[in-house]
Backbone as CSV, one residue per row, in Angstrom:
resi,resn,N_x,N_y,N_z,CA_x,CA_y,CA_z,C_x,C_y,C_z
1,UNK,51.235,22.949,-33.370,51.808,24.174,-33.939,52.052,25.172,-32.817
2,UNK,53.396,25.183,-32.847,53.495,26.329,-31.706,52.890,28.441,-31.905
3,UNK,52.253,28.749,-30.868,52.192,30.493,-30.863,53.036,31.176,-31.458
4,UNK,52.717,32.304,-32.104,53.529,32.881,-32.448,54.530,33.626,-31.268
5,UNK,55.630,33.742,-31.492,56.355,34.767,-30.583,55.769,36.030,-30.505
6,UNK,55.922,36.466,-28.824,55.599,38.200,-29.311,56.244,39.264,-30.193
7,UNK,57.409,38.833,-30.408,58.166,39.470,-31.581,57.542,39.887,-32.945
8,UNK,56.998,38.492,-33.566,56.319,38.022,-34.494,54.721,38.392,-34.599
9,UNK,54.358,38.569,-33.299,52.592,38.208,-33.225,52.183,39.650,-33.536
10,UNK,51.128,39.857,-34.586,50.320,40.915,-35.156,49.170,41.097,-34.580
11,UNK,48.726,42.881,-34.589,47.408,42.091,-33.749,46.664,41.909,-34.804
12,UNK,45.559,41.263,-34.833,44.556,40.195,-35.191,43.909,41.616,-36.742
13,UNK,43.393,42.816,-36.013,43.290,43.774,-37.475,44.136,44.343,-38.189
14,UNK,45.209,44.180,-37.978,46.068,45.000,-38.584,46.922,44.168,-40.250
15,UNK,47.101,45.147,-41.105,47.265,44.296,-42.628,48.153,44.055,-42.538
16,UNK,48.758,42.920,-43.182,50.368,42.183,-43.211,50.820,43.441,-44.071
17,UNK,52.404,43.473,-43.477,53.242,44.311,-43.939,53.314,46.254,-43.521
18,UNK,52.418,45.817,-42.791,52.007,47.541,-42.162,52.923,47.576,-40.822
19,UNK,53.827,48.339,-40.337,54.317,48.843,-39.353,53.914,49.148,-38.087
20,UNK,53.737,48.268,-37.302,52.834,48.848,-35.979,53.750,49.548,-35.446
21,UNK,53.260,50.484,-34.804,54.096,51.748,-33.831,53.498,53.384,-34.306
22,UNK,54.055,54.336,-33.398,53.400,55.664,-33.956,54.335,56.130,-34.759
23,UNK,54.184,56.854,-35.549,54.749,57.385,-36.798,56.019,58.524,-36.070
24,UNK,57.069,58.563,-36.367,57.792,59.688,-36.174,57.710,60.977,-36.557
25,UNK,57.513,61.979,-35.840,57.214,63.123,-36.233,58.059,63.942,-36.559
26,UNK,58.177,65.017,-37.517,59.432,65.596,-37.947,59.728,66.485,-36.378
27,UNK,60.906,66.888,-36.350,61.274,67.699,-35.502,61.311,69.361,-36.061
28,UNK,60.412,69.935,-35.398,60.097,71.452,-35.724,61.412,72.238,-35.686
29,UNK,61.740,72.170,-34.296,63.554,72.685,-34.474,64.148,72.762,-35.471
30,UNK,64.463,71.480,-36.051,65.076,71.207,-37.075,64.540,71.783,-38.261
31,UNK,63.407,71.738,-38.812,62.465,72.375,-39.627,63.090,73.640,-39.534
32,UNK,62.691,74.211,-38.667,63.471,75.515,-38.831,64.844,75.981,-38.883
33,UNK,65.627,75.395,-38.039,66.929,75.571,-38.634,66.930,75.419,-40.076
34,UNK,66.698,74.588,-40.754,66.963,73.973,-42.349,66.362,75.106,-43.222
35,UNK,65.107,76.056,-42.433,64.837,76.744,-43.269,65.487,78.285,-43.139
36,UNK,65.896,78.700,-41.977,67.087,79.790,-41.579,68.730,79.589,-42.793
37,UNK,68.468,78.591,-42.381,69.807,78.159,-43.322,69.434,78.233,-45.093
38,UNK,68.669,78.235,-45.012,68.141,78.217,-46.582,67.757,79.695,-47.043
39,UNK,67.814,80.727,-45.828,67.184,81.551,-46.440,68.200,82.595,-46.223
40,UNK,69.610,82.126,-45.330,71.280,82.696,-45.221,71.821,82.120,-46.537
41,UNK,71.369,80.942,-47.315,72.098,80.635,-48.817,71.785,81.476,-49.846
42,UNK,70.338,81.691,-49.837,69.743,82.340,-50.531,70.492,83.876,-50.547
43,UNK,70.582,84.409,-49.530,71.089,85.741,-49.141,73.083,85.658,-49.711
44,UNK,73.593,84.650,-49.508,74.895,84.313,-49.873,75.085,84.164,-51.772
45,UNK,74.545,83.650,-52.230,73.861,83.364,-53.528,73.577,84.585,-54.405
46,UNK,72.536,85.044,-53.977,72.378,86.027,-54.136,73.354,87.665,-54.476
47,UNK,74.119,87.575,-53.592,74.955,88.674,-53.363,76.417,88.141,-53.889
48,UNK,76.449,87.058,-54.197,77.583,86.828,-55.150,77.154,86.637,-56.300
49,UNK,76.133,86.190,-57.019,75.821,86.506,-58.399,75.750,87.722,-58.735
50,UNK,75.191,88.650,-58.009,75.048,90.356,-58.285,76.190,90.885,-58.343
51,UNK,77.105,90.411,-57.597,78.808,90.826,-57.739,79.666,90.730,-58.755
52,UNK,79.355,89.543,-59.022,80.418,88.684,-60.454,79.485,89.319,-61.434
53,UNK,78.317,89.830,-61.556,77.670,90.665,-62.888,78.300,92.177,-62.901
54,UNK,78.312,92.814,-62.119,78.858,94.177,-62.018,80.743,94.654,-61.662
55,UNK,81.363,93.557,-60.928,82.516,93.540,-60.514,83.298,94.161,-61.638
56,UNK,83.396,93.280,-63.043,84.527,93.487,-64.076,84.164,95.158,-64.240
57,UNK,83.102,96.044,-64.651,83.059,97.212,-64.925,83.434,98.328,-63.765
58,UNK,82.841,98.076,-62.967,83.452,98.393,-61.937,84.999,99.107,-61.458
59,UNK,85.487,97.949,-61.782,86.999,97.543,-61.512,87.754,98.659,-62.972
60,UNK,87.190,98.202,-63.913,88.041,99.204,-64.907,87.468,101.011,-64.859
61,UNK,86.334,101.097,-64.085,86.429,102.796,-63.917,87.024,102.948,-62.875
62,UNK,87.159,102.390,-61.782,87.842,102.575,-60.462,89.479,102.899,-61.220
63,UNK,89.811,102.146,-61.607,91.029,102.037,-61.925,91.541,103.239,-63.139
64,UNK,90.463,103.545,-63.923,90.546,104.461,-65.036,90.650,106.200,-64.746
65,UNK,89.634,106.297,-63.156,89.587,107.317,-62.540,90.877,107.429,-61.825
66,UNK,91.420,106.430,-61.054,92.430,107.237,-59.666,93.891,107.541,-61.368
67,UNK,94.490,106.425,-62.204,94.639,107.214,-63.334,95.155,107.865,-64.067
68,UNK,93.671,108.447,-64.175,93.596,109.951,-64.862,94.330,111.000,-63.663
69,UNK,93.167,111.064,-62.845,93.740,111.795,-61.556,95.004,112.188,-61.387
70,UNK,95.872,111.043,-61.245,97.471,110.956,-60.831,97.764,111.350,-61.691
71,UNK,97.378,111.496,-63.475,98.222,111.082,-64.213,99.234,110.428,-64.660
72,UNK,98.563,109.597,-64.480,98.980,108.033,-65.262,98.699,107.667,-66.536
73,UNK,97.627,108.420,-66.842,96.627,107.881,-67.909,96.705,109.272,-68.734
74,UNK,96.458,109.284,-69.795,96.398,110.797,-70.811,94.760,111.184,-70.146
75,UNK,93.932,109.583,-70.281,92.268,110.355,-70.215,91.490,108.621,-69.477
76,UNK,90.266,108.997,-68.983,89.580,107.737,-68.089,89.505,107.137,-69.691
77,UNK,89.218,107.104,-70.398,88.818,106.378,-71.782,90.035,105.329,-72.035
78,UNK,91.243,106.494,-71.812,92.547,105.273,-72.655,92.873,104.553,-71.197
79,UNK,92.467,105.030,-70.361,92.577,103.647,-68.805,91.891,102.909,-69.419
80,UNK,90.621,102.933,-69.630,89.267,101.893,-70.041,89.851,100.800,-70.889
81,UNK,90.501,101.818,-71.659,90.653,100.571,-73.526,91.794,99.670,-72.871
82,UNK,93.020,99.998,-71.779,93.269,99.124,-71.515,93.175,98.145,-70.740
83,UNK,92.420,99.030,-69.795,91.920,97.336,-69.209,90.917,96.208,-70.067
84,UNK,90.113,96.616,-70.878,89.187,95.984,-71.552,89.847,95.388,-72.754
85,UNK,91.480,95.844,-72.713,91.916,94.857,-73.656,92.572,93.455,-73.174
86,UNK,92.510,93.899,-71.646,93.079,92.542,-70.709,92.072,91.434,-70.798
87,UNK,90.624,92.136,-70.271,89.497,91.609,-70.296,89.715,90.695,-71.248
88,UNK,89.388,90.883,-72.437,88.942,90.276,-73.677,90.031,89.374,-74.225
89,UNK,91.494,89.511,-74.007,92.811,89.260,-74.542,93.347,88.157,-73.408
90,UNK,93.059,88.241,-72.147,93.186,87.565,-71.445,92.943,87.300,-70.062
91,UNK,91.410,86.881,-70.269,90.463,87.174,-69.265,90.862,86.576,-67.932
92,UNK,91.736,85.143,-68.063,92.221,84.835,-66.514,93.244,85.997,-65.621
93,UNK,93.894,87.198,-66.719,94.490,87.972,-65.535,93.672,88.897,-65.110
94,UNK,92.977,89.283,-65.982,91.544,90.082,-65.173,91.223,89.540,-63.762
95,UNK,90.397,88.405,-64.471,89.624,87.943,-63.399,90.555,87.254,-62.310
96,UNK,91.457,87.232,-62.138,92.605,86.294,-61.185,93.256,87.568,-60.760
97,UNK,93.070,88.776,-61.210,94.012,89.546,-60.612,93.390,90.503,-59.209
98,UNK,94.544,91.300,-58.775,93.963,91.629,-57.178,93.320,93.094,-57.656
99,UNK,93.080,93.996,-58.580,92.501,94.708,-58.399,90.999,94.362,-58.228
100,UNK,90.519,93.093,-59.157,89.394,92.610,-59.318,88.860,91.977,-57.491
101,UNK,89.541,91.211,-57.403,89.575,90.698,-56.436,89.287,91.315,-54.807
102,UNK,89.694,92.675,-55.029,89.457,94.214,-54.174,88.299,94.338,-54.419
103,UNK,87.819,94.387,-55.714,86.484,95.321,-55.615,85.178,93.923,-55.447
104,UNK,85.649,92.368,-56.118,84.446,91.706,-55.493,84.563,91.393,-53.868
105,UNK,85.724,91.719,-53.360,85.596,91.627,-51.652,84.629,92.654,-51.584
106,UNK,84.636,93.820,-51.680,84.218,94.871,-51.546,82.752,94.970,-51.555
107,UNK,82.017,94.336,-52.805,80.770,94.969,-52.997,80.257,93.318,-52.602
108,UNK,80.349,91.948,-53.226,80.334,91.235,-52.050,79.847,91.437,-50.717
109,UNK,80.845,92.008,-49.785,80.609,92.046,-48.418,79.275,93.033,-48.216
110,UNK,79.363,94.406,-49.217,78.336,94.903,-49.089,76.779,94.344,-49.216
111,UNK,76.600,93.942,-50.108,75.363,92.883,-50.584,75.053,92.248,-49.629
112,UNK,75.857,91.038,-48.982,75.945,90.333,-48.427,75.042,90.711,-47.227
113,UNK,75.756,91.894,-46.667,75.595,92.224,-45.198,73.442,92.985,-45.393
114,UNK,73.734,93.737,-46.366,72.460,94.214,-47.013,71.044,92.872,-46.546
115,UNK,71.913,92.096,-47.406,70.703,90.908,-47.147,70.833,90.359,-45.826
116,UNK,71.760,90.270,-44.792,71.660,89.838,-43.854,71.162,90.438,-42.868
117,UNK,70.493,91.763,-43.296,70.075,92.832,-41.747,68.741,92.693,-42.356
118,UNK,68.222,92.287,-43.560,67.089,92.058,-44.183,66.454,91.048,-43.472
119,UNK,67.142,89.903,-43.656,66.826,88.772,-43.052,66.217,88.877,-41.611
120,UNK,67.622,89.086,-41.062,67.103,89.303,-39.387,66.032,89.681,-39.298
121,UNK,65.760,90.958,-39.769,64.607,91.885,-39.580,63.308,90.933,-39.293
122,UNK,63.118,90.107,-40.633,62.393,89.581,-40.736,62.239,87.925,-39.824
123,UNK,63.243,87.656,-39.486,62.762,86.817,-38.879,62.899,87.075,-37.005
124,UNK,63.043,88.265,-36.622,63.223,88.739,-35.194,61.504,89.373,-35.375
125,UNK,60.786,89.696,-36.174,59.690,90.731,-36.131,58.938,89.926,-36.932
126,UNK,59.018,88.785,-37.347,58.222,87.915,-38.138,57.369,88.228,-39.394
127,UNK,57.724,89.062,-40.006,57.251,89.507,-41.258,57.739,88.518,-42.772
128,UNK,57.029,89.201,-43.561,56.916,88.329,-44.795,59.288,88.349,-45.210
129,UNK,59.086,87.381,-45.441,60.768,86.918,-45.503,61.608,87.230,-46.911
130,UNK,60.598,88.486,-47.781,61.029,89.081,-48.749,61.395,90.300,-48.902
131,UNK,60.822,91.008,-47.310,60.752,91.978,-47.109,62.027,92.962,-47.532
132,UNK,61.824,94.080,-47.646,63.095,95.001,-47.558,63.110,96.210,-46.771
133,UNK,64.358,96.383,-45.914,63.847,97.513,-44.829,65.405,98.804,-44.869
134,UNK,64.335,99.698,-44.290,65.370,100.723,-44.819,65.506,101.647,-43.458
135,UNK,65.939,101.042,-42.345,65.692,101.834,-41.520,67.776,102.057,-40.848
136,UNK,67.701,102.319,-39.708,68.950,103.234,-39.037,70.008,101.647,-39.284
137,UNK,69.601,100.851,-38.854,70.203,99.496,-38.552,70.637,99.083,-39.910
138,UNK,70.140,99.113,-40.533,70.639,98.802,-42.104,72.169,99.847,-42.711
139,UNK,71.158,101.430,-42.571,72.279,102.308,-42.889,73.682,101.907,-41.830
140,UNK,73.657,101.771,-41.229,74.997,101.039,-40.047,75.939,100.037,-40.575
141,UNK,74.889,98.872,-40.162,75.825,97.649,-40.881,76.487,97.784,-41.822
142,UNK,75.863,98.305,-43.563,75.568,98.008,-44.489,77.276,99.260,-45.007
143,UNK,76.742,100.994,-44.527,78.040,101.450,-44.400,79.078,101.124,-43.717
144,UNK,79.166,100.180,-42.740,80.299,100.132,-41.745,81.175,99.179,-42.625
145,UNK,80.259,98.328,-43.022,81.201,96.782,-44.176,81.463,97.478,-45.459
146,UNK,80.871,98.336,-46.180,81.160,99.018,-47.269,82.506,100.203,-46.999
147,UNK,82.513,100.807,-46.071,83.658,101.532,-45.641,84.872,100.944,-45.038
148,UNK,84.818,99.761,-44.217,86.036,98.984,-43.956,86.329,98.330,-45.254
149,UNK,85.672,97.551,-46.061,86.226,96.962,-47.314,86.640,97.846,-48.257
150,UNK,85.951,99.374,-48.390,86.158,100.144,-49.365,87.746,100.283,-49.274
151,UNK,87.879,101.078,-47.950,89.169,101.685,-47.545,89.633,100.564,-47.920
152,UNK,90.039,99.728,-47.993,91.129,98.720,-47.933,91.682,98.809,-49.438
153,UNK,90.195,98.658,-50.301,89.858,98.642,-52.030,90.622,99.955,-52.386
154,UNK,90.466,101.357,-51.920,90.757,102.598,-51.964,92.494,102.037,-51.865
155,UNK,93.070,102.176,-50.596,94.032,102.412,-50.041,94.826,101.280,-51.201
156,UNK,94.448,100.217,-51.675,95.402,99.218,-52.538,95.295,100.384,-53.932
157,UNK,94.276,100.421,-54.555,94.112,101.071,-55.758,95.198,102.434,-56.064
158,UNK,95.236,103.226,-54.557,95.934,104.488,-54.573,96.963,103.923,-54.888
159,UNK,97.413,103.075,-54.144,98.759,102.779,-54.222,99.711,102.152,-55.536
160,UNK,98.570,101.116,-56.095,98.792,100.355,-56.971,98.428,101.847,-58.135
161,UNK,97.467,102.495,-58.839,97.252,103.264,-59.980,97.702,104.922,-59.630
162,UNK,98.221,105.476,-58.196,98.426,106.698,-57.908,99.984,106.815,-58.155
163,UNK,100.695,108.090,-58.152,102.023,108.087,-58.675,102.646,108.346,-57.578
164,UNK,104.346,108.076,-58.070,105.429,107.613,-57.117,105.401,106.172,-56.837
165,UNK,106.226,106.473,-55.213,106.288,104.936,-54.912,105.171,104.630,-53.802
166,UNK,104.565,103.432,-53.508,103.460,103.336,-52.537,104.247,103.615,-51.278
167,UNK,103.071,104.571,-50.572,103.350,105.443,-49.103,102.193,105.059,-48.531
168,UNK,101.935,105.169,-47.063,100.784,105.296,-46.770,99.550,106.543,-46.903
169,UNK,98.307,106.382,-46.589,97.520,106.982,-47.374,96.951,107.920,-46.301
170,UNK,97.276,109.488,-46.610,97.251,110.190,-45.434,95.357,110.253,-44.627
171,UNK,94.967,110.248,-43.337,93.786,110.508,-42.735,92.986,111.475,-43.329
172,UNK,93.374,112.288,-43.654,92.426,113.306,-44.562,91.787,112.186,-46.187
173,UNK,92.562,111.788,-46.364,92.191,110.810,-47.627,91.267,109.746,-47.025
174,UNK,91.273,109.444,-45.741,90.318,108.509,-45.528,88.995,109.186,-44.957
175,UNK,89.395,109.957,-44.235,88.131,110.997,-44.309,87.362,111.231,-45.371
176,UNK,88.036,111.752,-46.024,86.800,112.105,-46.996,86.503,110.803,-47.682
177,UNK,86.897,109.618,-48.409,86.418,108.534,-48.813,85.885,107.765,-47.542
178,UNK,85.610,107.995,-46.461,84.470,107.678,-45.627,83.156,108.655,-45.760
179,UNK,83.740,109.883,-46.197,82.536,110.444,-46.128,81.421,110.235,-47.644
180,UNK,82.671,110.133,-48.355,81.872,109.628,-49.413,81.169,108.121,-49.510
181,UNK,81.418,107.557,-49.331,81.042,105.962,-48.836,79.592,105.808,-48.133
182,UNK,79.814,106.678,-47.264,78.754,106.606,-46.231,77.402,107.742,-47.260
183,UNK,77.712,108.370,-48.068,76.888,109.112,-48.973,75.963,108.315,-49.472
184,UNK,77.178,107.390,-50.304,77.137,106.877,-51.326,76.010,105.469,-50.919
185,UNK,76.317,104.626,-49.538,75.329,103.910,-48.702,74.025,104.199,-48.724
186,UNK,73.983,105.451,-48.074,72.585,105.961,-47.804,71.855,106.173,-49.037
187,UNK,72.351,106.718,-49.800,71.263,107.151,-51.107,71.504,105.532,-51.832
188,UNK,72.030,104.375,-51.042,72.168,103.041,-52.307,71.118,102.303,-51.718
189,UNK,70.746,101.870,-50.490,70.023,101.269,-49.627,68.956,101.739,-48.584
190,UNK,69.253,102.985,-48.211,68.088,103.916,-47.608,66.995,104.528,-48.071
191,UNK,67.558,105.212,-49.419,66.714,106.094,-49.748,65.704,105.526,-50.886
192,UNK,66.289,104.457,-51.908,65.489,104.018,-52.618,63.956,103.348,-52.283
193,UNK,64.202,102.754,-50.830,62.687,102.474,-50.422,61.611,103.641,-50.135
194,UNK,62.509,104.624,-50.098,61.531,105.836,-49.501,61.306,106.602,-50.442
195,UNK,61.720,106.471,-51.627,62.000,107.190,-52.751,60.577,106.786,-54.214
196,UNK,60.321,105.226,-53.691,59.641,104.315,-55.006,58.340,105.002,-54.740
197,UNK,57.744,105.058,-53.870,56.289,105.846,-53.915,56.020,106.768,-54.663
198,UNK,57.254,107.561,-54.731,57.128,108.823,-55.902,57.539,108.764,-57.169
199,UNK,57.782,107.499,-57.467,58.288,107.425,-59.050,57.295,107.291,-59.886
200,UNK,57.599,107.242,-60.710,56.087,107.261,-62.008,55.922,105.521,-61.882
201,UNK,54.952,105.081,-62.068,53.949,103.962,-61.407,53.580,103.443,-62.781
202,UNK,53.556,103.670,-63.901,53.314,103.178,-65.062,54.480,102.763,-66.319
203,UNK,55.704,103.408,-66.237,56.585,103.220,-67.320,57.244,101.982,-67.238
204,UNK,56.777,101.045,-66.904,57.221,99.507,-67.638,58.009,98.666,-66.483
205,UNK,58.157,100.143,-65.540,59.700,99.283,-64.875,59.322,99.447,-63.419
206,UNK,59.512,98.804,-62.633,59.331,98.680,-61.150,59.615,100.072,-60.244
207,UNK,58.880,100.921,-59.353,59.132,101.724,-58.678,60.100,101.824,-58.159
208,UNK,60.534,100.416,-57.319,61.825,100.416,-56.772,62.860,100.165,-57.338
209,UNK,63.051,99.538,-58.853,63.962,99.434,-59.314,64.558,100.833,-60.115
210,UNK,63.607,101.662,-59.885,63.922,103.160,-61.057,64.478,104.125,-60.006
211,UNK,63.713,103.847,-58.291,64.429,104.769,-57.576,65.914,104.102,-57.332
212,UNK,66.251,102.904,-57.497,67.536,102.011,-56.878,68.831,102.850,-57.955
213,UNK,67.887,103.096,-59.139,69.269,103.810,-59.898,69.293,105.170,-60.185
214,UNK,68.289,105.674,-59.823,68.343,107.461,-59.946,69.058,107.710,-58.523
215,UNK,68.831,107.418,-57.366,68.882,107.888,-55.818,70.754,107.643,-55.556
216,UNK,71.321,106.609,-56.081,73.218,106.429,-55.876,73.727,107.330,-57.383
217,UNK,73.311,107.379,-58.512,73.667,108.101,-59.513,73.503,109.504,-58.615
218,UNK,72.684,110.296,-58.837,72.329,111.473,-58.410,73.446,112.189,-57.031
219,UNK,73.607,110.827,-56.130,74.445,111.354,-55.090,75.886,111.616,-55.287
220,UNK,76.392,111.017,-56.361,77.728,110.835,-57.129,77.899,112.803,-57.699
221,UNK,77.200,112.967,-58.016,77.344,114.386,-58.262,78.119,115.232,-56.908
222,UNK,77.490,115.111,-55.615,77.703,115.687,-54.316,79.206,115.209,-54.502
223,UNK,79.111,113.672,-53.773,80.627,113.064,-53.456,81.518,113.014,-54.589
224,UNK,81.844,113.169,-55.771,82.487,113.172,-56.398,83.960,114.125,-56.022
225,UNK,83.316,115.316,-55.840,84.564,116.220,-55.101,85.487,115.526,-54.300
226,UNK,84.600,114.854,-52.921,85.474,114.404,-52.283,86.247,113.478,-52.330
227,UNK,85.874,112.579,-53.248,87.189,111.568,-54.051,87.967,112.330,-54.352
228,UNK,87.363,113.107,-55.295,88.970,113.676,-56.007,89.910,114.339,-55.219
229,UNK,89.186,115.050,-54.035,90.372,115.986,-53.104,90.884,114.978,-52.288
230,UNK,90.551,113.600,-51.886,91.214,112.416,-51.083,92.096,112.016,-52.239
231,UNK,92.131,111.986,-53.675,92.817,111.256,-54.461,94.304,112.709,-54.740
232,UNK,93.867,113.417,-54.373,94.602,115.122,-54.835,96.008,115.016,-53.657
233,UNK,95.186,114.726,-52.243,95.814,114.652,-50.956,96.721,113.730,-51.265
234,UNK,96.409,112.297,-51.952,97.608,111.226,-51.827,98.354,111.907,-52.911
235,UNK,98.424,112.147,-53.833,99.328,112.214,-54.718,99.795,113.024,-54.811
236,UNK,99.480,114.312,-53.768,100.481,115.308,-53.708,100.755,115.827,-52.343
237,UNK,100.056,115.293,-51.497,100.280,115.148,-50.223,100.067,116.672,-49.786
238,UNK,101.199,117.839,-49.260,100.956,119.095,-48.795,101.853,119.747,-49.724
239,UNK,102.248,119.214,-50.934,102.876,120.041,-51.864,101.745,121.111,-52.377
240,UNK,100.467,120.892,-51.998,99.440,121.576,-53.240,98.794,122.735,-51.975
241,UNK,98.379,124.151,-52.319,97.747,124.833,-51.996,96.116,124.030,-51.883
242,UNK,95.187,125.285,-51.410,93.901,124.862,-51.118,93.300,125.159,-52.798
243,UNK,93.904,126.349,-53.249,93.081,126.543,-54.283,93.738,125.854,-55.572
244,UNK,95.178,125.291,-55.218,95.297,124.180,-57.133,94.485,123.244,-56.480
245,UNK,94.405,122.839,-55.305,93.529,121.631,-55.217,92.109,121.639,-55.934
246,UNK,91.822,122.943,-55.625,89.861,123.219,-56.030,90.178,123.546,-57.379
247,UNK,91.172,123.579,-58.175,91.440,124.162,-59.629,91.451,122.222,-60.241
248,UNK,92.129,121.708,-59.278,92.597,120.462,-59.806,91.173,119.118,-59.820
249,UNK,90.023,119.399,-58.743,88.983,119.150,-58.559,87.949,119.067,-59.330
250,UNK,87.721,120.823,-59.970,87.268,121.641,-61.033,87.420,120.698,-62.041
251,UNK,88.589,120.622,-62.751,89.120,120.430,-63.835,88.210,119.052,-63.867
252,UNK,88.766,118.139,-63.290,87.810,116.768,-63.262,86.741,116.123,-62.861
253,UNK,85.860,117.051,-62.221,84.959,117.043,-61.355,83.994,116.304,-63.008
254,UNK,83.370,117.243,-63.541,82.302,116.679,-64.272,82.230,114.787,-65.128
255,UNK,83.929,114.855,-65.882,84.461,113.499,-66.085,84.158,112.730,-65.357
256,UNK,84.844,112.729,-64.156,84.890,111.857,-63.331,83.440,111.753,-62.538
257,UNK,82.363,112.744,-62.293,81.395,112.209,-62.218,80.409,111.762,-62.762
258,UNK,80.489,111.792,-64.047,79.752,110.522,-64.995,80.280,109.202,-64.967
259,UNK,81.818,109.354,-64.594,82.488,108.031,-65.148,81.751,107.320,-63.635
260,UNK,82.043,108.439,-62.514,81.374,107.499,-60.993,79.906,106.849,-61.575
261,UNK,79.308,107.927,-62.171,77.526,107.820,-62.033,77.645,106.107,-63.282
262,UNK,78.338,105.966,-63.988,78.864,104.718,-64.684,79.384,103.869,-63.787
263,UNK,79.752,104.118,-63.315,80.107,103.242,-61.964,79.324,102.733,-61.100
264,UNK,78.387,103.648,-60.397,77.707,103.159,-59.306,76.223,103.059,-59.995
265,UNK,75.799,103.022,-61.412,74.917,102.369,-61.881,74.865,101.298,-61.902
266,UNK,76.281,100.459,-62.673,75.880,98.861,-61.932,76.386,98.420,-60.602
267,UNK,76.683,99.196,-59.357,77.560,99.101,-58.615,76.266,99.115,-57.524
268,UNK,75.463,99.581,-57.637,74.100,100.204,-56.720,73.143,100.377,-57.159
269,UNK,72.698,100.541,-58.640,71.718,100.605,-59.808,71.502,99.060,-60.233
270,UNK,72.225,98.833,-60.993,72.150,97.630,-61.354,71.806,96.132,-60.534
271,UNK,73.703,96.382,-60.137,74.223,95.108,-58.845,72.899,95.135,-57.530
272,UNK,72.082,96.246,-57.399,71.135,96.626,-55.660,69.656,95.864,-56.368
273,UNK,69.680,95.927,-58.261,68.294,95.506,-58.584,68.519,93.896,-58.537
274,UNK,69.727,93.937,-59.138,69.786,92.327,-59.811,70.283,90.988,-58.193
275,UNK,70.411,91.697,-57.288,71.179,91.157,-55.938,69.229,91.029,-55.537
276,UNK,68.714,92.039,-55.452,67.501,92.139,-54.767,66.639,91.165,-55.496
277,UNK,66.544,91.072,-57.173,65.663,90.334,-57.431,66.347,88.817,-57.548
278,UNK,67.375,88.759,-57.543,67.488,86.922,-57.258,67.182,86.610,-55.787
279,UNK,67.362,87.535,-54.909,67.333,87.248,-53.559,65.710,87.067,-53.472
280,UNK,65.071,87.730,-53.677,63.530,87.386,-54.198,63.093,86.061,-54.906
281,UNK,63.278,85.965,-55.791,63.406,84.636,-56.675,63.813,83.430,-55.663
282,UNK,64.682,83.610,-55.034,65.551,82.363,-54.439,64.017,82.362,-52.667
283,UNK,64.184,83.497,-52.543,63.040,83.281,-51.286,61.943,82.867,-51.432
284,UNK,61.079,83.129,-52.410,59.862,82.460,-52.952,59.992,81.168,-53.051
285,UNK,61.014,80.515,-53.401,61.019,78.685,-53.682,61.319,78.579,-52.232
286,UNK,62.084,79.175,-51.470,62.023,79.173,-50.084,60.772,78.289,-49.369
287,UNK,60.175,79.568,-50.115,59.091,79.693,-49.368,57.513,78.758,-49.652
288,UNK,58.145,78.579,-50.764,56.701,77.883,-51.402,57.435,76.388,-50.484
289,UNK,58.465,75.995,-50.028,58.761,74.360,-49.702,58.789,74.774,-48.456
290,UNK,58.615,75.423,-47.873,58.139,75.826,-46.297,56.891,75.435,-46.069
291,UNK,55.886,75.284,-47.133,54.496,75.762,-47.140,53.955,73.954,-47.585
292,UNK,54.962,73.349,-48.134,54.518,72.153,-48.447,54.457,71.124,-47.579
């Protein structure tokens, strides 16, 4: 009987069918990439479900306000009823159409970027990967993508719901809808972390979720003006004195800032709770298969 080949030959303790050699070890690198990447889906995910929940309402006060404004509209209400009769009557031009399409680029990119300076944070400073931070770097990013997408959202909307024929949209109009933007940022993403310590601690509902919608409502009061005098500027350009402007302001100021504070409730209230807590949700399973 011939030897076995060394190919063939086992050593003498080892059980038939067992693998001699050392075991391959996962690659840590890789480990981590897979979990960076999992926790940029999560952040992607996230900020588009919060979008497609708040987008459609959104879209019909945006549109109900510039309007009224121009007069287009008798009142923001009979804008409302008709877009919400598109909605309901025939929801693919809603949702297929470019005003919609403006405002989920828009708040989209915002979210998006929100969770992505989150992220970093946390994984440049190694902290817990749920974290939420509210510091200079956030207010930056977070307004810089909200004000380039806005303007764009702004500048189509004027054009498309403001009267006459579309012109371009004078610098004073972007001025002030930067300045409002950048308001509107800070009290959406800054201030609510700094804000939850002082909320009442017992009424049912999360600290941070009660400051996320009092702190962008509340600021809508301030900026409201300055929409309307950027929306005043396009549509009448230097035909208007300083004071029909502040008469014309006046007149709509209170309307139009409920219809905003309706607006940026699910826009920064809502869309900032419901973006934050799936992004939560989605990091925890993260995290629990990190751990396994």
């Amino acid at each position: 009987m011939s030897a076995p080949s060394p190919a063939t030959a086992m050593p003498p303790d080892t059980p038939s069918g067992v693998m001699v050699g050392r075991a391959k070890e996962a690659d840590p690198d890789l480990e981590e990439s897979s979990f960076v990447a999992e926790r940029i889906l999560s952040d992607i995910l996230s900020a588009g479900t919060a979008t497609m929940l708040v987008s459609p309402v959104i879209c019909l006060i945006d549109r109900s306000i510039i309007e009224n404004a121009s007069g287009r509209s008798s009142s923001l209400l009979s804008s409302a009823a008709t877009s919400l009769k598109t909605l309901f009557k025939t929801p693919h031009r809603f949702f297929f159409s470019k005003p919609f399409a403006l405002i989920y680029m828009t708040y989209f990119g915002t979210y998006l970027t929100a969770n992505s300076i989150d992220t970093a944070s946390s994984l440049r400073n190694g902290t817990d990967l749920k974290a939420v931070t509210a510091g200079t770097e956030k207010f930056v990013a977070t307004s810089s993508m909200n004000m380039g997408l806005g303007l764009v959202k702004d500048r189509n909307f004027a054009r498309m719901f403001g009267t006459g024929s579309p012109r371009p949209v004078p610098l004073p109009t972007f001025i002030l809808f930067s300045t409002r933007d950048a308001m509107t940022i800070f009290s959406s993403f800054n201030v609510p972390p700094l804000l939850a310590p002082y909320m009442p601690q017992s009424t049912g509902v999360r600290p941070e979720s009660f400051a996320q919608f009092l702190a962008p409502a509340a600021c809508q009061i301030l900026s409201t003006p300055l929409h309307l005098t950027g929306l005043d500027i396009y549509n009448r350009q230097s035909k208007a004195t300083i004071k029909s402007r502040w008469e014309a302001v006046k007149k709509n100021w209170a309307p139009s800032a409920i219809a905003r504070m309706c607006r940026i409730i699910p826009a920064f209230g809502f869309g900032g709770v419901a973006n934050a807590g799936i992004r939560r949700l989605l990091l925890e399973k993260v995290e629990k298969r990190s751990l396994q």
